[in-house]
N, CA, C and O atoms as a GROMACS GRO file, in nm:
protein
  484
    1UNK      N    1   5.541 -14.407 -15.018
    1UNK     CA    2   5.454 -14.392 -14.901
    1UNK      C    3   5.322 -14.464 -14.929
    1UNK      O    4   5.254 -14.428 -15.026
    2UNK      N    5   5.274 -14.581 -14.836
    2UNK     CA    6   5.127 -14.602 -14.873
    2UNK      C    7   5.041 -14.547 -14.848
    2UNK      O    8   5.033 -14.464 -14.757
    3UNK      N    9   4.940 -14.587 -14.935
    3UNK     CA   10   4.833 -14.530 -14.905
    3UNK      C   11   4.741 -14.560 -14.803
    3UNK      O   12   4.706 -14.676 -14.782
    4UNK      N   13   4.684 -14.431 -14.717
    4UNK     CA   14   4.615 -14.480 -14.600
    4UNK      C   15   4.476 -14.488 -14.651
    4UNK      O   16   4.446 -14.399 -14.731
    5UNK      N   17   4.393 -14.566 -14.625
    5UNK     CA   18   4.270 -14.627 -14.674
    5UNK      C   19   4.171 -14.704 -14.571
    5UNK      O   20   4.195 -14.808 -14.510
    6UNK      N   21   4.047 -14.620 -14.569
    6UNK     CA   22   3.918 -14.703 -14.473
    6UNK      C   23   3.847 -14.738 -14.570
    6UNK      O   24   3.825 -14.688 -14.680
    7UNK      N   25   3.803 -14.860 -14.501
    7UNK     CA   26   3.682 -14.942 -14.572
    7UNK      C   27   3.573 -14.893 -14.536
    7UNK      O   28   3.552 -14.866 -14.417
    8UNK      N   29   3.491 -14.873 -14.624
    8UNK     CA   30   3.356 -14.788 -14.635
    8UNK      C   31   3.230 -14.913 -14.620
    8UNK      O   32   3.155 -14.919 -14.522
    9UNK      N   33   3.224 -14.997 -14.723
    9UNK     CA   34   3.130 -15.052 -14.737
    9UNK      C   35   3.203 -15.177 -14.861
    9UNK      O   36   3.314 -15.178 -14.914
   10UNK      N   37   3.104 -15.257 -14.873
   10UNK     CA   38   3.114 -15.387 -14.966
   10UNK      C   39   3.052 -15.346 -15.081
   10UNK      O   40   2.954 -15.272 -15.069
   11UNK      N   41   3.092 -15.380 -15.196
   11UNK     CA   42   3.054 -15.328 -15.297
   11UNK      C   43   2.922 -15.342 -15.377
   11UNK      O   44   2.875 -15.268 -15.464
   12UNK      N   45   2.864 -15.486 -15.307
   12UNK     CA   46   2.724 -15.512 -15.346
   12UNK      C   47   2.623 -15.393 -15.277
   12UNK      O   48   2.510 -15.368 -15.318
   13UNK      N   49   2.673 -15.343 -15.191
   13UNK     CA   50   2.568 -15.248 -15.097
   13UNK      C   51   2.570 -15.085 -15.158
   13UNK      O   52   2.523 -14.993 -15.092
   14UNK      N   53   2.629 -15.065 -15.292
   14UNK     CA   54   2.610 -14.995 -15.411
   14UNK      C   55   2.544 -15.007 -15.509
   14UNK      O   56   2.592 -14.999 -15.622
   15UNK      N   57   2.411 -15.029 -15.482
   15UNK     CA   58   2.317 -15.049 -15.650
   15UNK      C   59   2.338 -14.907 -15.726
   15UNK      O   60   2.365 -14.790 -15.698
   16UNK      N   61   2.306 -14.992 -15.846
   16UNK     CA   62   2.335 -14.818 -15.936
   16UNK      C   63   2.198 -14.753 -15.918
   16UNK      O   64   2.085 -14.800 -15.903
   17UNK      N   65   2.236 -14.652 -15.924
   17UNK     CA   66   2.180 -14.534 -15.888
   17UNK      C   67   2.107 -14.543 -15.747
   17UNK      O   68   2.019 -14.461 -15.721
   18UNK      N   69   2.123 -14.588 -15.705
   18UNK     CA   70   2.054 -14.642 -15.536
   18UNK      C   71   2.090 -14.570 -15.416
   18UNK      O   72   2.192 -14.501 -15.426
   19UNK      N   73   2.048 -14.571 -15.335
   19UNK     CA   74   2.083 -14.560 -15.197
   19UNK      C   75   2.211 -14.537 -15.197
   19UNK      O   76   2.277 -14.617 -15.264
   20UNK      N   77   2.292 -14.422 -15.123
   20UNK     CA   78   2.407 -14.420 -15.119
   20UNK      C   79   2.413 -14.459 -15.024
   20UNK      O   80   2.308 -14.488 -14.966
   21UNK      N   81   2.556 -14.482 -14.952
   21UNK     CA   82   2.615 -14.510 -14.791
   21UNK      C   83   2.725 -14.394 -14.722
   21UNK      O   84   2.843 -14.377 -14.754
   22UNK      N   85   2.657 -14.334 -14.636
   22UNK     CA   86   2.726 -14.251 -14.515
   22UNK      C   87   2.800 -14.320 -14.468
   22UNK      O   88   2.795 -14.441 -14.443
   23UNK      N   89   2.890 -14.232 -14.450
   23UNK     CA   90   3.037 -14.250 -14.352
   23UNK      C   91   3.060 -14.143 -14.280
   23UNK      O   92   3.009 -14.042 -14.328
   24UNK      N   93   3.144 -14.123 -14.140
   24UNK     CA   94   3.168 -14.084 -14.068
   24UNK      C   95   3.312 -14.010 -14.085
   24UNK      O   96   3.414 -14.079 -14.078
   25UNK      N   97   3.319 -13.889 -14.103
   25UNK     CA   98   3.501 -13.801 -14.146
   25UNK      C   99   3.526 -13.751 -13.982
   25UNK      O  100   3.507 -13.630 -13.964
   26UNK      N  101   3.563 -13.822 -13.871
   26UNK     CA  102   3.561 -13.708 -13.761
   26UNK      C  103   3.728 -13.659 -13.805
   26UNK      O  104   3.752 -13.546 -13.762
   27UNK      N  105   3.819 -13.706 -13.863
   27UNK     CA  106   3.897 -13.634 -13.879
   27UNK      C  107   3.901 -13.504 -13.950
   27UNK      O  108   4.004 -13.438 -13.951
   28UNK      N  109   3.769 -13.455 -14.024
   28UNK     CA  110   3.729 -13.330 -14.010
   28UNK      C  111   3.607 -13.250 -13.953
   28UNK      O  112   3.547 -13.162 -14.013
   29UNK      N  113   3.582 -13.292 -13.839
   29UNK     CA  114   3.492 -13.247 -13.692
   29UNK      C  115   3.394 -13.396 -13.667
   29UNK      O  116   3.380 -13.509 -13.712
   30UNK      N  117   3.367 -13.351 -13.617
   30UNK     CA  118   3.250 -13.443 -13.468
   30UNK      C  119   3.151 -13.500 -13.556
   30UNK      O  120   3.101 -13.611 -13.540
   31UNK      N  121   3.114 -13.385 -13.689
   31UNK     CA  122   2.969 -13.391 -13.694
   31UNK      C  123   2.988 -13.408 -13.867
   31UNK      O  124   2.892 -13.400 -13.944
   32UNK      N  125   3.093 -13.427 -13.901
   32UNK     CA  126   3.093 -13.434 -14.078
   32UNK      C  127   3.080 -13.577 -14.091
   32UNK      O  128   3.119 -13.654 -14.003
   33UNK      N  129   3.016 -13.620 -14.217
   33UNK     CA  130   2.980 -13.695 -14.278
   33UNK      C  131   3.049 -13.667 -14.457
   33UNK      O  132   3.088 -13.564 -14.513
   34UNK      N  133   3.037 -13.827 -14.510
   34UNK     CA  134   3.067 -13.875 -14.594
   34UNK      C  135   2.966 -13.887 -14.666
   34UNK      O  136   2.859 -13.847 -14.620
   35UNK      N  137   2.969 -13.948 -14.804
   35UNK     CA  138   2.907 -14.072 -14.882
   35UNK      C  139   2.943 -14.134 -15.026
   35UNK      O  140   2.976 -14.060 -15.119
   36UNK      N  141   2.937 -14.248 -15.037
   36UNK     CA  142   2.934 -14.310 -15.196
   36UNK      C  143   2.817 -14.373 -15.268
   36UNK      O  144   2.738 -14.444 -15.205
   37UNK      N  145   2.811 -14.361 -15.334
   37UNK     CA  146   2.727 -14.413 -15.412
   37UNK      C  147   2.783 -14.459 -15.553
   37UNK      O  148   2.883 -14.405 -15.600
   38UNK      N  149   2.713 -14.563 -15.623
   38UNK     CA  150   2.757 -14.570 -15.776
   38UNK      C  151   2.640 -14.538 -15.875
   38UNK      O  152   2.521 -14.569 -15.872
   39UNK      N  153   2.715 -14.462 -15.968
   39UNK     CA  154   2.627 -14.393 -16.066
   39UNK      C  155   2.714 -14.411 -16.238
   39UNK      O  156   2.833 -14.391 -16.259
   40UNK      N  157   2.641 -14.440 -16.310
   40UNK     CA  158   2.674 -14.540 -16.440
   40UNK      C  159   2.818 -14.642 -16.434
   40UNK      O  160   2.909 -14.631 -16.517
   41UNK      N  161   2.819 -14.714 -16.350
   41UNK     CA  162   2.854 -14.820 -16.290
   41UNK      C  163   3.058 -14.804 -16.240
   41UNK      O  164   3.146 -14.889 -16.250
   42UNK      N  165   3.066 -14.663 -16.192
   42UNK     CA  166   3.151 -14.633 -16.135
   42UNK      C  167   3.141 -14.598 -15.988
   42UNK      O  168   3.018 -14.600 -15.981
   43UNK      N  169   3.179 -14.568 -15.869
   43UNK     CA  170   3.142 -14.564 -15.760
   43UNK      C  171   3.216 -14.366 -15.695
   43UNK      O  172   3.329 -14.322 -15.679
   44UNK      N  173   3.104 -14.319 -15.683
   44UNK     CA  174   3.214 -14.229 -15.655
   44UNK      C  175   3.162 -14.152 -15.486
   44UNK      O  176   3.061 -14.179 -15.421
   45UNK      N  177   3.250 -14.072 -15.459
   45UNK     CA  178   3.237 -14.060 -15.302
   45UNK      C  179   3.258 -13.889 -15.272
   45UNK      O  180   3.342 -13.822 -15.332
   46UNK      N  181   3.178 -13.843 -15.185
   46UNK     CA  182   3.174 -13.720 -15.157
   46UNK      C  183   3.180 -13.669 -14.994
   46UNK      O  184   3.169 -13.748 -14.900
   47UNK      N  185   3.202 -13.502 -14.979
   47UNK     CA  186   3.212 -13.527 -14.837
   47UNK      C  187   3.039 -13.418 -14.821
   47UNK      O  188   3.013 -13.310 -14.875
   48UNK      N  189   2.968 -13.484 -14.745
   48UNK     CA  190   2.831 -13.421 -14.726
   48UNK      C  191   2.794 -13.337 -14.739
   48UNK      O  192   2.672 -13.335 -14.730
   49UNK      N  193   2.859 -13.217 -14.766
   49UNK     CA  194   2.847 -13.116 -14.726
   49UNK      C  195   2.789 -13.023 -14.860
   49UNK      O  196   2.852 -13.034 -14.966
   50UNK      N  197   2.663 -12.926 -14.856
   50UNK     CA  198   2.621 -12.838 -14.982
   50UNK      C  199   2.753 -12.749 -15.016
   50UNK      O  200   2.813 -12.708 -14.917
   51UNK      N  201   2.805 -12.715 -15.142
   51UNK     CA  202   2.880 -12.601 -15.170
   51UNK      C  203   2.810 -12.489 -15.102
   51UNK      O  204   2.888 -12.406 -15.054
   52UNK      N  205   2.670 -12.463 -15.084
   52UNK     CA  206   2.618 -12.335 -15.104
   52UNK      C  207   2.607 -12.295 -14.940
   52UNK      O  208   2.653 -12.187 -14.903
   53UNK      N  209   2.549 -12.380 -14.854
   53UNK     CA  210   2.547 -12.372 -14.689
   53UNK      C  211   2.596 -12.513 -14.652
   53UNK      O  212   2.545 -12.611 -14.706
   54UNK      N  213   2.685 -12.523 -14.569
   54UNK     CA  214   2.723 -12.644 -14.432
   54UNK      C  215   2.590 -12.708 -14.413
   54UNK      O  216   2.522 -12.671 -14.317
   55UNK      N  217   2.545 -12.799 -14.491
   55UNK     CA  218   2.420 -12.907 -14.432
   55UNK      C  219   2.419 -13.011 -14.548
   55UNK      O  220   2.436 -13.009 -14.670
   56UNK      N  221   2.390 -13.102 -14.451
   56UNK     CA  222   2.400 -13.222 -14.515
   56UNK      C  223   2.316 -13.232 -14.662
   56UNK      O  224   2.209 -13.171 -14.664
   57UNK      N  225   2.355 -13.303 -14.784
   57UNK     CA  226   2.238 -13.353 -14.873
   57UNK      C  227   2.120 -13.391 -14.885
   57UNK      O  228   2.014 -13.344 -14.928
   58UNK      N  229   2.176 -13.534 -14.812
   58UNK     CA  230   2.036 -13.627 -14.809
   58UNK      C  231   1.908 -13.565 -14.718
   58UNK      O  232   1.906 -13.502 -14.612
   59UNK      N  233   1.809 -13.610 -14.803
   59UNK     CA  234   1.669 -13.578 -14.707
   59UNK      C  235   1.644 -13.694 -14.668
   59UNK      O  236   1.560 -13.662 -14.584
   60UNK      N  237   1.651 -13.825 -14.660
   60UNK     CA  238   1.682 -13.944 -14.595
   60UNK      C  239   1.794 -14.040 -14.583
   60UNK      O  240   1.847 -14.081 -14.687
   61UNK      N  241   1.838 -14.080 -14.462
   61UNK     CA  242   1.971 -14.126 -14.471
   61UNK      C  243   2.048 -14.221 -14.630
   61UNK      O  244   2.051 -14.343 -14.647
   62UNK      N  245   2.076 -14.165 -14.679
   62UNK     CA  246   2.174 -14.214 -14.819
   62UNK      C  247   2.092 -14.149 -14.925
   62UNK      O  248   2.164 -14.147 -15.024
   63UNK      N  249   1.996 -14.105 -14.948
   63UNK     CA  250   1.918 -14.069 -15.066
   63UNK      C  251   1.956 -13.929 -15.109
   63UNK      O  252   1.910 -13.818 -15.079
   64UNK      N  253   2.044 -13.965 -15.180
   64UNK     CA  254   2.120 -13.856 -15.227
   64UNK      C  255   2.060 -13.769 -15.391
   64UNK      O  256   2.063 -13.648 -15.413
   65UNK      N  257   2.007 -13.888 -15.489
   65UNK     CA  258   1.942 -13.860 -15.637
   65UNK      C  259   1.809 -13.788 -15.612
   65UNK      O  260   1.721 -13.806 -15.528
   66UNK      N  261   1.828 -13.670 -15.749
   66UNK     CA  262   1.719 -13.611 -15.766
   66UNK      C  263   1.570 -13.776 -15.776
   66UNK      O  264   1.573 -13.897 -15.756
   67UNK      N  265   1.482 -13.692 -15.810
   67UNK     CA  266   1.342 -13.798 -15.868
   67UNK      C  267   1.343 -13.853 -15.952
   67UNK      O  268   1.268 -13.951 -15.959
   68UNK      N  269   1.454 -13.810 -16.090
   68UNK     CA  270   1.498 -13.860 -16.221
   68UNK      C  271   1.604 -13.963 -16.209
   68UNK      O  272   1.627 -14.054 -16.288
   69UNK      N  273   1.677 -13.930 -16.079
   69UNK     CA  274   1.800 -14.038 -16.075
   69UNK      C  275   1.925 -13.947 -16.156
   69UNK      O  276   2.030 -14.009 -16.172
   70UNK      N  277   1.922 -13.844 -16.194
   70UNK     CA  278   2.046 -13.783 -16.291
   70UNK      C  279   2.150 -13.740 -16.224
   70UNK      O  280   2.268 -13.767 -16.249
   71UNK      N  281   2.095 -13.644 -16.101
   71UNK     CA  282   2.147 -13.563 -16.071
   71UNK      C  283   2.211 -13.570 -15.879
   71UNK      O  284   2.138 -13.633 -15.803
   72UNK      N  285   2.276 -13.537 -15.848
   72UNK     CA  286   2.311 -13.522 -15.666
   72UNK      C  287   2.190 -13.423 -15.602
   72UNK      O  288   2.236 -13.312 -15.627
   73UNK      N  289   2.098 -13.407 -15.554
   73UNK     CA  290   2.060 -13.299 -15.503
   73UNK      C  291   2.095 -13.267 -15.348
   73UNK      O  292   2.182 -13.328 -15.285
   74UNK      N  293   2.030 -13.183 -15.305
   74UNK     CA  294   2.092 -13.106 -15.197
   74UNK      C  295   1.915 -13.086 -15.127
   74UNK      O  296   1.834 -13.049 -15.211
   75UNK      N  297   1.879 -13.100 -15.033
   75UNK     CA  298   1.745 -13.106 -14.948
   75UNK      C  299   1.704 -12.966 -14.941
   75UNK      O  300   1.592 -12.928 -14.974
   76UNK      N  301   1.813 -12.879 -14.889
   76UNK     CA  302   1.787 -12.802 -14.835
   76UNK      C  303   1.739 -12.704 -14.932
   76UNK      O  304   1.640 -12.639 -14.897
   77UNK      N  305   1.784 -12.684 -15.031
   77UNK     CA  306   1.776 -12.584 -15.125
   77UNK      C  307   1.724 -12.664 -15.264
   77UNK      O  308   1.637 -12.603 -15.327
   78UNK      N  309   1.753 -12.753 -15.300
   78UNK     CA  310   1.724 -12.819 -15.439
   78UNK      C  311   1.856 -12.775 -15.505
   78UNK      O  312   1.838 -12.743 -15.623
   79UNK      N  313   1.973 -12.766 -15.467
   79UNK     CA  314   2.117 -12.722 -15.590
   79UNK      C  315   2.099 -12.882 -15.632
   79UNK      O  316   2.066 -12.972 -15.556
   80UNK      N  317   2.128 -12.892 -15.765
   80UNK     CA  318   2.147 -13.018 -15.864
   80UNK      C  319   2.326 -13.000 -15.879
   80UNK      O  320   2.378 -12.895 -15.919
   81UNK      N  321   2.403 -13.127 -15.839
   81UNK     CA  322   2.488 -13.128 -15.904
   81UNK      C  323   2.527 -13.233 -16.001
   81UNK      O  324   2.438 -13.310 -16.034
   82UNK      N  325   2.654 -13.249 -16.056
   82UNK     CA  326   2.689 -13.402 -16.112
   82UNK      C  327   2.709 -13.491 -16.075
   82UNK      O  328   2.816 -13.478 -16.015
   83UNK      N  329   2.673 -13.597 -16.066
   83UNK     CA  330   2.720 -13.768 -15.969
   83UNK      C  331   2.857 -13.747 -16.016
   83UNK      O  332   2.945 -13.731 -15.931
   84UNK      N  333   2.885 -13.745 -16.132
   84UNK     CA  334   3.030 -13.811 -16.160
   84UNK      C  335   3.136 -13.697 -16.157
   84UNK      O  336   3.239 -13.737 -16.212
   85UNK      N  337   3.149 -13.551 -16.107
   85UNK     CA  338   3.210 -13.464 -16.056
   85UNK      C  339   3.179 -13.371 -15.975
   85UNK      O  340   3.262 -13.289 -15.935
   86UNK      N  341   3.033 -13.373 -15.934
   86UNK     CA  342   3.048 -13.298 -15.773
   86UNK      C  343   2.966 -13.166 -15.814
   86UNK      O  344   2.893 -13.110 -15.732
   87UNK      N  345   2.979 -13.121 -15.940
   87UNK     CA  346   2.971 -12.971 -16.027
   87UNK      C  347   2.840 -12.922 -15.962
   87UNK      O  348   2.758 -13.013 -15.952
   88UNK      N  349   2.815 -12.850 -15.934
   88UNK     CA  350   2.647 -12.790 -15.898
   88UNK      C  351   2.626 -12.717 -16.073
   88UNK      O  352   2.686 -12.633 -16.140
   89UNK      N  353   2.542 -12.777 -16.087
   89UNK     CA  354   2.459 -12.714 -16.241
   89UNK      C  355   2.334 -12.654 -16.206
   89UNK      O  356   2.258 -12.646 -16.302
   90UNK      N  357   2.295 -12.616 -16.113
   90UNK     CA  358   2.155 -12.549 -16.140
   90UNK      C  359   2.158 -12.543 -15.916
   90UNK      O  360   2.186 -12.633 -15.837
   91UNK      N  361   2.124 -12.423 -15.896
   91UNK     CA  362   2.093 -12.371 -15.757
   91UNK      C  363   2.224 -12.244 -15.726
   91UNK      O  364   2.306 -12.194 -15.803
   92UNK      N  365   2.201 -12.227 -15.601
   92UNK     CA  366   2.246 -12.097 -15.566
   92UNK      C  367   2.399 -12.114 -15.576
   92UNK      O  368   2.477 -12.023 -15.603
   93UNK      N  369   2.416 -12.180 -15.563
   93UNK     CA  370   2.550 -12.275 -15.554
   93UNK      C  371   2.648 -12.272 -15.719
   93UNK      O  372   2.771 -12.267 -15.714
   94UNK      N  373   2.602 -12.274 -15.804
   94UNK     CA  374   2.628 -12.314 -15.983
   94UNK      C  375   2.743 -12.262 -15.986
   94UNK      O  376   2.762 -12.143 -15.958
   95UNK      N  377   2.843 -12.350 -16.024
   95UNK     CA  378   2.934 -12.348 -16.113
   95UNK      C  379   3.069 -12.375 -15.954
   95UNK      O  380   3.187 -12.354 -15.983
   96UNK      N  381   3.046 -12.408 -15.845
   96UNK     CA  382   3.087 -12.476 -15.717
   96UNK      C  383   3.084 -12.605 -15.705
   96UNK      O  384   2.982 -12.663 -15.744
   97UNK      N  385   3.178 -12.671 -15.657
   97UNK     CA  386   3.161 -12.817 -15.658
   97UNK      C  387   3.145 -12.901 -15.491
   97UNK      O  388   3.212 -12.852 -15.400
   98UNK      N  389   3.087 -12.983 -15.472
   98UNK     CA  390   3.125 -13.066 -15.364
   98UNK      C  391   3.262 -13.109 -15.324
   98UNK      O  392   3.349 -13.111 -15.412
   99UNK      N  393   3.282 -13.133 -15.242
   99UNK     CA  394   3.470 -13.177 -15.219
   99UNK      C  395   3.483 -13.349 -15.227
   99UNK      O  396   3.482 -13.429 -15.133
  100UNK      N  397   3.492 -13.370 -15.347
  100UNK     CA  398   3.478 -13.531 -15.416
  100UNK      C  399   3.644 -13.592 -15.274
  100UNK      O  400   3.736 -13.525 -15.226
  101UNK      N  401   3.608 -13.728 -15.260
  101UNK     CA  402   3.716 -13.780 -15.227
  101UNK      C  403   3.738 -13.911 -15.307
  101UNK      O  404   3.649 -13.967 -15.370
  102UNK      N  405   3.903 -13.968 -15.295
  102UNK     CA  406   3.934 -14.010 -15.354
  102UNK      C  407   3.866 -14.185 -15.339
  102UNK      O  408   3.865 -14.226 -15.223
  103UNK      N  409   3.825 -14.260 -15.423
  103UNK     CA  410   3.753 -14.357 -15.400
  103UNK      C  411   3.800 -14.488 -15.457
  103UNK      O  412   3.807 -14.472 -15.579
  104UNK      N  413   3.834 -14.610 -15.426
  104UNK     CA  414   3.862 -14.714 -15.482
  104UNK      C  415   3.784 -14.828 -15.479
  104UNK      O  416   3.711 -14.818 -15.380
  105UNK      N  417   3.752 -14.996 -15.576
  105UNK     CA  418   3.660 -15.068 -15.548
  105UNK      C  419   3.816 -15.180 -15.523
  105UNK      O  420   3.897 -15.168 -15.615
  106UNK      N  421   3.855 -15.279 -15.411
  106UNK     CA  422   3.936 -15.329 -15.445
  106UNK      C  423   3.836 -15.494 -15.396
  106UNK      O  424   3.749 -15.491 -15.309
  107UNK      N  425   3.868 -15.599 -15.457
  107UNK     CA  426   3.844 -15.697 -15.377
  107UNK      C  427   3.641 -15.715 -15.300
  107UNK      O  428   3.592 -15.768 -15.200
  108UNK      N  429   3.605 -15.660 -15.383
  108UNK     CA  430   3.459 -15.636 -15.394
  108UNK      C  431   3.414 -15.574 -15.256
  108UNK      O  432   3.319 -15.619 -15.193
  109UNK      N  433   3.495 -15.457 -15.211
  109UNK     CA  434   3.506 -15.370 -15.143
  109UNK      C  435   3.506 -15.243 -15.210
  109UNK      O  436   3.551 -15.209 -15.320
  110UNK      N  437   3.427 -15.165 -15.093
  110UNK     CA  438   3.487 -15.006 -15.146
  110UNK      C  439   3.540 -14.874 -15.053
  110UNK      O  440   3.460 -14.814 -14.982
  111UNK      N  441   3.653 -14.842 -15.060
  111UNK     CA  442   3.767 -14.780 -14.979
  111UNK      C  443   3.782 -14.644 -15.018
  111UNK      O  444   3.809 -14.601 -15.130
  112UNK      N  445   3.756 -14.570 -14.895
  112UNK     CA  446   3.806 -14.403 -14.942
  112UNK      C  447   3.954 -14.393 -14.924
  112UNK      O  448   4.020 -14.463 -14.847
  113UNK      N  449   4.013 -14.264 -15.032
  113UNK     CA  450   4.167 -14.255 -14.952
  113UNK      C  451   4.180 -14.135 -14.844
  113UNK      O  452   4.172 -14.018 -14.884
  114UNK      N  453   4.200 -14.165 -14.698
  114UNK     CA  454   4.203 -14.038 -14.679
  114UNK      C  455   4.312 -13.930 -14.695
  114UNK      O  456   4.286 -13.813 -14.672
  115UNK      N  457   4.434 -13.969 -14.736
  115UNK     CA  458   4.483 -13.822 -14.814
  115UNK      C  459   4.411 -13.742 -14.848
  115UNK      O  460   4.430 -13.630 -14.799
  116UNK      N  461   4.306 -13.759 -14.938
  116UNK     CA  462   4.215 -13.672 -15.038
  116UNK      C  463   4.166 -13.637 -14.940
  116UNK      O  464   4.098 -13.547 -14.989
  117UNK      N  465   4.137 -13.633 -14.802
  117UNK     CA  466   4.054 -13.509 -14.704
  117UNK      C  467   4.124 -13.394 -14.717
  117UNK      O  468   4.066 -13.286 -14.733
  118UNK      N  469   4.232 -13.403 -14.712
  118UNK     CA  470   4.359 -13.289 -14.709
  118UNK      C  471   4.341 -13.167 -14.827
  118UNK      O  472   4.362 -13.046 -14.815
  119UNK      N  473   4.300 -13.234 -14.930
  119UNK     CA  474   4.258 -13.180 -15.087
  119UNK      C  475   4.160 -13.089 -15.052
  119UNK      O  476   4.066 -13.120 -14.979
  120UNK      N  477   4.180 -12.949 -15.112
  120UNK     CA  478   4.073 -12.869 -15.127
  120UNK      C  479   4.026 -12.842 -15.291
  120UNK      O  480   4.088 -12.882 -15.390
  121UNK      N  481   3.941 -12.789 -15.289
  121UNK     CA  482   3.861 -12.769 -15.430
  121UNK      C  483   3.882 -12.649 -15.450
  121UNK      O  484   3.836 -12.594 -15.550
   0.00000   0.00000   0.00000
């Protein structure tokens, strides 16, 4: 069976540790959102949403990194999680993860799979 796969973004439009890029999931409601970003020079992709309350991350569109650059934060609350697994390490949230999706770079592109919406944590 292949794999079903949207193109997100081009892969130059991933600086490390930079600006992530939103995407649009309406195949799970109206109003969910995506994002990827690359962080120590892997690219990885999440679905918007805090473990701890339903609201988006970013406090400006794609700015997903704490002030240090280490960490995922969350606006609403300050939960810190891991770029490279989703983990919340520190907020109300700890020891909960984001719902990572599955992410590929092919052809200096970068492609979510959506199977992995289906995936729960």
């Amino acid at each position: 069976m292949a794999t079903q796969q949207r193109l997100i973004c081009s892969s130059a439009a991933l600086q490390e540790r930079g600006t992530g890029v939103r995407f649009d999931l309406p195949e799970l409601g109206a109003h969910v959102s995506g994002f990827v970003l690359r962080y120590d020079g892997n690219v990885h992709a999440y679905i918007n949403q805090c473990a701890h309350l339903p609201v988006e991350l970013d406090w400006n569109e794609g700015e997903f990194l704490s002030r240090d650059q280490q960490h995922l934060i969350c606006a609403t609350h300050g939960a810190l999680y891991q770029p490279q697994t989703g983990v919340c390490v520190m907020g109300p949230c700890q020891g909960k993860a984001l719902r990572k999706l599955e992410v590929t770079e092919q052809g200096q592109q970068v492609f979510i799979n959506l199977s992995s919406l289906d995936q729960k944590v």
